[in-house]
N, C-alpha and C positions, 0 to 999 in steps of 0.2 A: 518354629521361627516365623512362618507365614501369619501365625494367630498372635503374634507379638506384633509383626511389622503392621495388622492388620488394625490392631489395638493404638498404637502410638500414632497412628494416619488416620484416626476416626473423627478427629476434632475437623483437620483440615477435611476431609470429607464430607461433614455435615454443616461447612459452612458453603463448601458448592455444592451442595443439593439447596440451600437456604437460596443462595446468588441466584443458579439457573429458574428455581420456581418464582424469585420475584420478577426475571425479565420473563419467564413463560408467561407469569401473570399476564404483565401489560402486552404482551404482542398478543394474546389469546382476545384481550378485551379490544384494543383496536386495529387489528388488522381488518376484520369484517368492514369497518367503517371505509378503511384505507384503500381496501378494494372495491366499495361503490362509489369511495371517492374517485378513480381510475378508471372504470367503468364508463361511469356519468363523463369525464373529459374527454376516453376514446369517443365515443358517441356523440359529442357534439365537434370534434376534428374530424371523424373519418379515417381519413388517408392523410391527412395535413399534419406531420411530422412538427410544423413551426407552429400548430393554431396557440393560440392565447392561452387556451381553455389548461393544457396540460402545461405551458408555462407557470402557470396560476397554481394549478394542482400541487408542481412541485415544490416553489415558495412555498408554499403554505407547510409542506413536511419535512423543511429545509431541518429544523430543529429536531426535532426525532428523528431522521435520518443521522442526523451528526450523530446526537446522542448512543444511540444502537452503535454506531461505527468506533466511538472510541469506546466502546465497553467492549470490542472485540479486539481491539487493538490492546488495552492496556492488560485484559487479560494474560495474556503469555508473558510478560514482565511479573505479574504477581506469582503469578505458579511457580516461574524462574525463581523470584524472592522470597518468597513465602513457604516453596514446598522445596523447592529445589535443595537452597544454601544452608538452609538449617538440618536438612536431611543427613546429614553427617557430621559436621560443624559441631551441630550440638550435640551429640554423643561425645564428640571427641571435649567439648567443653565441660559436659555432665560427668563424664568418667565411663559413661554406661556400655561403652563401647567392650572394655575388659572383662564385664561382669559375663557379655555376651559371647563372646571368644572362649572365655576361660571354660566354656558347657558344652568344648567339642564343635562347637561350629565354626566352620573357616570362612576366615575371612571372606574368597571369594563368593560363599553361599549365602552369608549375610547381605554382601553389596546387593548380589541377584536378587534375592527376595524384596527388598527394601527397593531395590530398581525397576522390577515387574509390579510391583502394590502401586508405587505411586505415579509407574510410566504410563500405567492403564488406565487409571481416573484421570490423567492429564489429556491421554487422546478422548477418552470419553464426554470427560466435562467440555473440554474444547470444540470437541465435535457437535455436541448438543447445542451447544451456544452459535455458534455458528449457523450450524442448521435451523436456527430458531429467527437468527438475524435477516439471515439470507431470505428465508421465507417471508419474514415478515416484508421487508425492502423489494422484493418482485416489481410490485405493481410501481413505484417510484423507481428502482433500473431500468427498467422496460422503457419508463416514460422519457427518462433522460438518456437512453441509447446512446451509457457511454459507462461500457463494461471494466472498465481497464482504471478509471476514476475511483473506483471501490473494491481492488484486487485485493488487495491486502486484507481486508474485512469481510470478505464472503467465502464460501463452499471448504475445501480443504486444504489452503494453506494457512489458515491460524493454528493448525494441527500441526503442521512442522513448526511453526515458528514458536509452539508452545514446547514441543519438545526438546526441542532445540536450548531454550530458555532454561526450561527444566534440569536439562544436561548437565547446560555450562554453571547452574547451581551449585548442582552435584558437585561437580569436580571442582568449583570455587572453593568451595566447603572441603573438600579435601585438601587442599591445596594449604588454606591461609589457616584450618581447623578452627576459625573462628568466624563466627553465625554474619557479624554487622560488615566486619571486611567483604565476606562472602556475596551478600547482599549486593551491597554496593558493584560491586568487580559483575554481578550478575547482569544487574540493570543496565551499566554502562556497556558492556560486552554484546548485551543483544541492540539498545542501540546503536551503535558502531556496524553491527555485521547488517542488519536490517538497513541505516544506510548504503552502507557497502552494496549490499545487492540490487536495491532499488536505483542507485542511480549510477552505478559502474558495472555491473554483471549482466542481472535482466537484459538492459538494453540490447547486446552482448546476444543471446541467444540464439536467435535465429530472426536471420539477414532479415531484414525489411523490406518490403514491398517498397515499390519508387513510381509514384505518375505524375505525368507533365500535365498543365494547367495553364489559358493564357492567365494573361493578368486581370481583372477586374477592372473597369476606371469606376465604377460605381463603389466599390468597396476598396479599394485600394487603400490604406494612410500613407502619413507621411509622419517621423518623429524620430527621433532619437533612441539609438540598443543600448546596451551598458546595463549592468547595475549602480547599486551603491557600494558594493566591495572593488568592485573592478571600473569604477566611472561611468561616465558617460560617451558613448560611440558617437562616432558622425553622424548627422541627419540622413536619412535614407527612406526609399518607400516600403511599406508595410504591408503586404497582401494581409487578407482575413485567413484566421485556419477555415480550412474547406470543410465543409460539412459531409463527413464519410461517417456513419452510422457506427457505434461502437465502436471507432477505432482508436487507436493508438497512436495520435499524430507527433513524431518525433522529433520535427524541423520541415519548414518552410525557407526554403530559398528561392529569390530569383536571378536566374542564371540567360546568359546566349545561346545561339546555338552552338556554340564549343564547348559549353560549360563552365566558362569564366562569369563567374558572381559580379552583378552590376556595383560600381563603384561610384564613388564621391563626384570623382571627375566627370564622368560620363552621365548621371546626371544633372549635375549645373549645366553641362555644357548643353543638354539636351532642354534644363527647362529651367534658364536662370532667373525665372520671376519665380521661382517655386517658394521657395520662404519668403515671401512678403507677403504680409498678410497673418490674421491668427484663423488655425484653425485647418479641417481640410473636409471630407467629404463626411466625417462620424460626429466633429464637431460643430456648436454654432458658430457659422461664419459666413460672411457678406456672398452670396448669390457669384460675385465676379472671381474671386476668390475661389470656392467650388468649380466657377467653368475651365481655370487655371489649372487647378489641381484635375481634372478629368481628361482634359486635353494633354496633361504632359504623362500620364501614366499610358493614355493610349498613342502616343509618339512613344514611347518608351515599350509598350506590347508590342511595338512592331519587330523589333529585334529579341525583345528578353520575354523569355516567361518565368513559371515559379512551377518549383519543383518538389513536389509534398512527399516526405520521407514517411513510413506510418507501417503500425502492427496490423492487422484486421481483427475484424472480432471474431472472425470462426477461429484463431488460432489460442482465443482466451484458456480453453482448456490445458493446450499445451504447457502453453505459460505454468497454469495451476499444478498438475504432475511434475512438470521440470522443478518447478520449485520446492514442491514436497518431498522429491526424492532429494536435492539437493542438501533440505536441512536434514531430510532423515542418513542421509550420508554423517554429514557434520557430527549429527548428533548419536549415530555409532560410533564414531571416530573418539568422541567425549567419555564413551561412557568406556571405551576400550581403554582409555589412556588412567580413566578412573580404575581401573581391577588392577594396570598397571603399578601405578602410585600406592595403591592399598595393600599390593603385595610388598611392596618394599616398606612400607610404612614401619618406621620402631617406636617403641612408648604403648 
C-alpha cells in the first residue's frame, strides 16, 4: 500500500522538487548580492534606524520581496487544491478506490497511508520554502523592523496553513467525491479561515501592551476616519503611528485623563479656525495655516494624549507556535472527521 500510495504521489512530488529548485535557484544566486546590498546601507546609517541609505535599500527590493512573499502565500492553497482535493475525489471518480479495498485493505489503512505520503511532502516542501524565503528576506526584515508585516510568509506558519489546506482537501474530496467541487470548497475554505484568524482571532491572543504618549504638534494631522464601505467620519486629529521597532501597532487613540476619546465638539470648540485652510502639518500648506494647526494640537496636548495599543516584537514567536498549533489542531480535527466519513461511506 505504501508503494502504491508512493507511486500515484510521484508526479505531484517531482513537480515540488521542480518549484522548490527553481526558487532555490534564484535566492542562491541573489542573496549574496542582497546582503552586500544591506551591509553597505547598515554602514553608511550606523545607529540611524530612519537614514536614507536603508530607505533606498528597501525600495529598491520592494519587488522581490513581494514576489518571494506571494509564492509562500499561494503555496498552501495549491497543495490544498492540487494535492489535497483530488487525493480521494478522484479515486472515488476513477473507481479505483474498490479495486483497492477489494485486496484486504481497510479502508481506514488506505486513508493512513495516502494521509502520511502526502501530509509529509506537505510539511516538507513547505518547510523548505519557507526556510528558503525567510532566509533569503533577513537582511530586508531586519531593515524594515517590522516583523509582524511578513507573519504569514516567514518561519513556521505556512507549515500549518499548508496542512491545514491540505486537510480540508482531503475531507473536501470526501465529502463532494468530486475532484473540481472539492477544489473550489478547498480554496474558498482556507481563504475564509486565513481571514478569520488574521483579523478576528490572532488579534484576540494575548492582551496587548498599552503606553501613553503626548501628542505631537509637529506630526499631528488633521482629516477625516471612515472608509468607503462604512463612509466618511467626522474630521478629527491624526497622531502619526509611533515608531516602536518590530511591533504590532493595533490602534492609536487620543484620549483625557479619564479616558474619554477626544470628540468633534471639544475640538471646534478648542480650535475653531482648524479647518480653514487646505492642508496641515504633512501637507503643502501656507506657513499661517501650519502655525494654526501646531498651536491647536498643543492647546489640545494639554488635556489629551494618545494611547498606542500594540504586540512587541519579542512576542513574534509566540504568535508563530500559537498558530501552528492552532491549524495543527484544526487540521487533526479534519483528518479525524475524514476516517469518520470514510467509515460510513457506501458505494
Amino acid at each position: 500500500m505504501i508503494w502504491l500510495a508512493l507511486r500515484q504521489f510521484r508526479t505531484s512530488a517531482w513537480t515540488a522538487v521542480v518549484g522548490l529548485v527553481a526558487v532555490a535557484s534564484v535566492v542562491v544566486a541573489t542573496r549574496p548580492h542582497l546582503a552586500d546590498a544591506a551591509a553597505a546601507a547598515q554602514h553608511a546609517c550606523g545607529s540611524d534606524a530612519h537614514c536614507p541609505a536603508l530607505t533606498a535599500f528597501a525600495l529598491d527590493n520592494t519587488a522581490a520581496r513581494t514576489v518571494f512573499g506571494l509564492v509562500v502565500t499561494v503555496a498552501p492553497a495549491l497543495i490544498g487544491a492540487f494535492w489535497g482535493a483530488p487525493m480521494i475525489a478522484g479515486e472515488f471518480e476513477a473507481g479505483t478506490h474498490r479495486l483497492v479495498w477489494a485486496q484486504s485493505i481497510s479502508r481506514s489503512r488506505w486513508l493512513a497511508v495516502k494521509l502520511v505520503v502526502a501530509g509529509t511532502a506537505t510539511v516538507v516542501a513547505t518547510a523548505l520554502l519557507s526556510a528558503l524565503v525567510t532566509w533569503w528576506a533577513a537582511p530586508l526584515d531586519h531593515a524594515a523592523a517590522a516583523v509582524y508585516g511578513t507573519f504569514d510568509q516567514r518561519d513556521i506558519v505556512p507549515i500549518g496553513y499548508a496542512l491545514f489546506a491540505f486537510a480540508f482537501g482531503v475531507t473536501a474530496g470526501l465529502v463532494t467525491r468530486r475532484t473540481l467541487p472539492a477544489m473550489a470548497l478547498t480554496l474558498a475554505g482556507l481563504l475564509t479561515v486565513r481571514i478569520l484568524v488574521t483579523e478576528w482571532i490572532r488579534p484576540l491572543v494575548f492582551a496587548p501592551r498599552v503606553v501613553s504618549m503626548p501628542l505631537d504638534p509637529d506630526t499631528t494631522g488633521y482629516g477625516s476616519g471612515g472608509n468607503i464601505l462604512f463612509g466618511v467620519g467626522p474630521s478629527t486629529l491624526q497622531p502619526t503611528t509611533p515608531d516602536i521597532p518590530n511591533a504590532w501597532i493595533q490602534s492609536v487613540r487620543i484620549v483625557d485623563a479619564a479616558g474619554e476619546p477626544l470628540t468633534d465638539q471639544v475640538l471646534r470648540a478648542t480650535c475653531p479656525t482648524l479647518g480653514q485652510g487646505p492642508g496641515g502639518p504633512a501637507g503643502p500648506a501656507p506657513e499661517a495655516v501650519r502655525q494654526r494647526m501646531h498651536d491647536c494640537v498643543a492647546r489640545i496636548g494639554e488635556d489629551y494624549h494618545q494611547v498606542v495599543t500594540y504586540q512587541p516584537g519579542d512576542r513574534y514567536w509566540m504568535f508563530q507556535w500559537w498558530e501552528l498549533a492552532l491549524f495543527g489542531f484544526v487540521t487533526a480535527l479534519l483528518c479525524g472527521y475524514a476516517y469518520y466519513r470514510l467509515r460510513r461511506f457506501r458505494g
